[in-house]
C-alpha positions in Angstrom: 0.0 0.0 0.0 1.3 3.0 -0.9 1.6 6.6 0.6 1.2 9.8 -1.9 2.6 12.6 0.1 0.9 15.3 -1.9 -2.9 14.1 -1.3 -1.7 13.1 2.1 -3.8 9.2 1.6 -2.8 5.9 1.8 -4.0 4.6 -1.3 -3.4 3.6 -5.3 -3.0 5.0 -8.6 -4.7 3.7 -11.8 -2.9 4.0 -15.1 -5.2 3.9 -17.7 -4.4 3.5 -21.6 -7.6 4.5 -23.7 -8.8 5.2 -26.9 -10.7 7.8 -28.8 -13.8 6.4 -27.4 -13.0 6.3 -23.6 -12.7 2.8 -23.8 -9.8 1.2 -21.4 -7.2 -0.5 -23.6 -4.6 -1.7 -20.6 -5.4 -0.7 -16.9 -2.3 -1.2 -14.3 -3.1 -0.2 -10.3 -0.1 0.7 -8.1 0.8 2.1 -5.0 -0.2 6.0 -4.8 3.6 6.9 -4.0 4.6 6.0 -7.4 5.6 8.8 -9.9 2.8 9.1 -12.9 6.0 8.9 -15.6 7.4 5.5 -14.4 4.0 4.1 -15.1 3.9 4.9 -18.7 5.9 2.5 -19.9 4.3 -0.3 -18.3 1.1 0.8 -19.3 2.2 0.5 -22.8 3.7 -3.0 -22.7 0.3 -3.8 -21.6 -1.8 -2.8 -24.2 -2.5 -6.2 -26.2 -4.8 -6.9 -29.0 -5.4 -10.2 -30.1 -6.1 -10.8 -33.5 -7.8 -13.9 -35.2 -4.7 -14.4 -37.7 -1.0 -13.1 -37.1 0.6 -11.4 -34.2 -1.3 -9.4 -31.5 -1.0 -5.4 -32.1 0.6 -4.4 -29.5 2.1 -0.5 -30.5 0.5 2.5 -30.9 0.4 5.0 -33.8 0.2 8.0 -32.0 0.1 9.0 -27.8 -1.3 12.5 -26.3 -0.4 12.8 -23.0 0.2 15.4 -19.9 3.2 17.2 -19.7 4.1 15.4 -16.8 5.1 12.6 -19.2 7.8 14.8 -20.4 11.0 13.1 -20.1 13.4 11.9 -21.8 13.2 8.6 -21.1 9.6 8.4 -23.0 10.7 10.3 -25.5 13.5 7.9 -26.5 11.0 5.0 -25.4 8.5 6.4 -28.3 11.0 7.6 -30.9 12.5 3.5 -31.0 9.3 2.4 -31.0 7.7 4.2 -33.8 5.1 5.7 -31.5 4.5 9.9 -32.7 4.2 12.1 -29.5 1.9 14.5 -28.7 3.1 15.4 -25.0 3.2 19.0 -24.0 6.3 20.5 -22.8 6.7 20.5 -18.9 8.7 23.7 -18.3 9.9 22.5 -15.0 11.3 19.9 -16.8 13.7 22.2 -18.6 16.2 23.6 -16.8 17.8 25.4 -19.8 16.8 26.2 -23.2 16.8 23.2 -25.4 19.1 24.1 -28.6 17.8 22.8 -32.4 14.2 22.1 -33.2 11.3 22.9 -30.4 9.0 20.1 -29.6 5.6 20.3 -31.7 2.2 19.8 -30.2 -0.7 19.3 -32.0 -3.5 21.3 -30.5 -6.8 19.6 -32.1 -5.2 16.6 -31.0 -4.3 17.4 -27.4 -7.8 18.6 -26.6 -8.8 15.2 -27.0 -7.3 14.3 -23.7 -9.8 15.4 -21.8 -11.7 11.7 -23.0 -9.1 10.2 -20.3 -10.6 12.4 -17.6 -14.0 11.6 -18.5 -12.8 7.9 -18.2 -11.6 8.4 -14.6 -14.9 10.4 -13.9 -17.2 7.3 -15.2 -15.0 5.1 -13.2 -15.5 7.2 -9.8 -18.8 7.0 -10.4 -19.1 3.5 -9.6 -20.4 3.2 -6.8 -17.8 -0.3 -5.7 -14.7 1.3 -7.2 -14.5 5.1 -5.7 -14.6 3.9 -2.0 -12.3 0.8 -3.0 -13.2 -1.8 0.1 -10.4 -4.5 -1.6 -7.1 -4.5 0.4 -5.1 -6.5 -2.0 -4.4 -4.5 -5.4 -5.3 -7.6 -7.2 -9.2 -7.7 -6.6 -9.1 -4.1 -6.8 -8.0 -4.5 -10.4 -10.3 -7.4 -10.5 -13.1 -4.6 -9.7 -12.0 -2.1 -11.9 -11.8 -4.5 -14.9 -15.7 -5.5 -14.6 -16.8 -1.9 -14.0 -14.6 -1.6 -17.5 -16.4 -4.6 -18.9 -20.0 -2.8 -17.7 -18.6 0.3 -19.7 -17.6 -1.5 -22.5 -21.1 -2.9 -22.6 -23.1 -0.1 -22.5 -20.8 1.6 -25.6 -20.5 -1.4 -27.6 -24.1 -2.6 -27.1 
């Protein structure tokens, strides 16, 4: 169980891949005292879709993301991968003035991030999830992941 010092709870984080739709695509929990950019690359590695013939698809065309996903480290991580970034700059991030090209970021694409929020909102709503009565992180997941099943459901028809 872990401790985020900020919101001053014992609790845990959900990272949350989803699509255009608001539909979850890989879900990972974790302790709260964990830093939101160490949990994008696991996220990513988690994202798996199985296809009747061939390999499973398992990299994305293109990420939008917070500026606190501004590093290095996913930048590289994207760049090898073949994955285009749309991540803000995170001006606390840069210490000095970067020299050569400055990072683009697509506007009409960023303001659909907001469909990641409305994910989280949907998922707080649930009346089993928000209060999470699970100890182990496990059957929490377990809990979100039929909450995202009920979700997909209702979308899908």
């Amino acid at each position: 169980m872990g401790y985020d010092g900020h919101k001053k709870v014992k609790g845990i984080k959900l990272s949350v891949l989803v699509d255009l739709q608001g539909l979850p695509l890989s879900i990972i929990v974790v302790p709260a005292n964990e830093n939101d950019s160490t949990l994008y690359i696991p996220t990513l590695n988690n994202f798996k879709i199985k296809r009747p013939v061939g390999r499973p698809v398992n990299r994305l065309s293109k990420v939008t993301a917070d500026g606190m996903y501004d590093t290095t480290k996913i930048r590289k991580y994207n760049r090898k991968r073949g994955i285009k970034s749309n991540i803000s700059v995170n001006k606390r991030n840069r210490k000095k003035k970067k020299i050569g090209r400055p990072i683009k970021v697509d506007q009409k694409e960023y303001k659909k991030k907001s469909i990641v929020e409305r994910f989280f909102s949907w998922i707080e709503s649930c009346k089993k999830v928000f209060p999470r009565y699970e100890i182990k992180e496990e059957s929490y997941l377990g809990v979100v992941m039929v909450a995202a099943i009920i979700r997909l459901n209702e979308v899908l028809g």
